[in-house]
Structures are given as C-alpha cells and as structure tokens.
N, C-alpha and C positions, 0 to 999 in steps of 0.2 A: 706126409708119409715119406718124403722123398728125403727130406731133411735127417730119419733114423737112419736108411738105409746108405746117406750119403757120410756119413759119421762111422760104418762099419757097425750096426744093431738092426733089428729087427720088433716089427710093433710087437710081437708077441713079450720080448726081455721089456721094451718098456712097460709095458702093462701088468707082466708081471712083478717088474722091480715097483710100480705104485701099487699094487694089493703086497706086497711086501713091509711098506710103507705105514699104509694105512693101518695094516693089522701088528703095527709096533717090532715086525720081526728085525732083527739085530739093533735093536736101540736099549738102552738100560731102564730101568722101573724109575719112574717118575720123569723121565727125558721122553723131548721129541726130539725125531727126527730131523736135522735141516731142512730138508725138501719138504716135509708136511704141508705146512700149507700149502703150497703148492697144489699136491694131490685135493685139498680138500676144498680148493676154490675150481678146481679141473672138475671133480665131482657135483659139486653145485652149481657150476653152468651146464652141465649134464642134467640135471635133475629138473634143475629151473627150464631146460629148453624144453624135454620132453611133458615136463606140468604144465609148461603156458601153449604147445602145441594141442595138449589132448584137449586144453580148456579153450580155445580157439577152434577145434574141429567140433565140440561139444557145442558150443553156444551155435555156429554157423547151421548145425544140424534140430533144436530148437527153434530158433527163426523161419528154418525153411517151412518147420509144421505149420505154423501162423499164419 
C-alpha cells in the first residue's frame, strides 16, 4: 500500500482503474487491454486464496467432528 501512496495514488484509483479494466472500459471491441492480464492473474490469486482458505477451515472443522 505504501508503494500507491508513495507514486502520488491512492488504493481506491488503483482498484478502480482494474474493474475499469476488467470490464473493457476504454479499450476497442475485440482488443485487450495492456494490463489485462495482469488484473486477471491479481483476481485469481484472490479467488484461489480465499477457495483454498474456506477449504482449509472446512476440512479442519470435519476432522474436529471425528
């Protein structure tokens, strides 16, 4: 976080320039954006941490039944 703030931005413009991103805004029909992947490997380390978390407290919480 210190890294936006230290560049003169703020997490909120970053976060919104990647759902900017993600949702095609300013890029032409059939183009990606530069950054895309980017946002979309940012998003699936997102996703994959919080899936292998819930599935980590889920088994841990199983087990204890037994």
């Amino acid at each position: 976080m210190v890294h936006f703030t230290s560049e003169g931005s703020t997490i909120e413009e970053f976060f919104g320039e990647c759902r900017e991103i993600s949702e095609g805004h300013y890029t032409a029909l059939f183009e990606e954006h530069t950054h895309a992947w980017f946002v979309d490997h940012l998003l699936a380390c997102m996703d994959y941490k919080h899936f292998y978390g819930l599935m980590v407290n889920e088994a841990r919480r199983v087990h204890r039944r037994k």
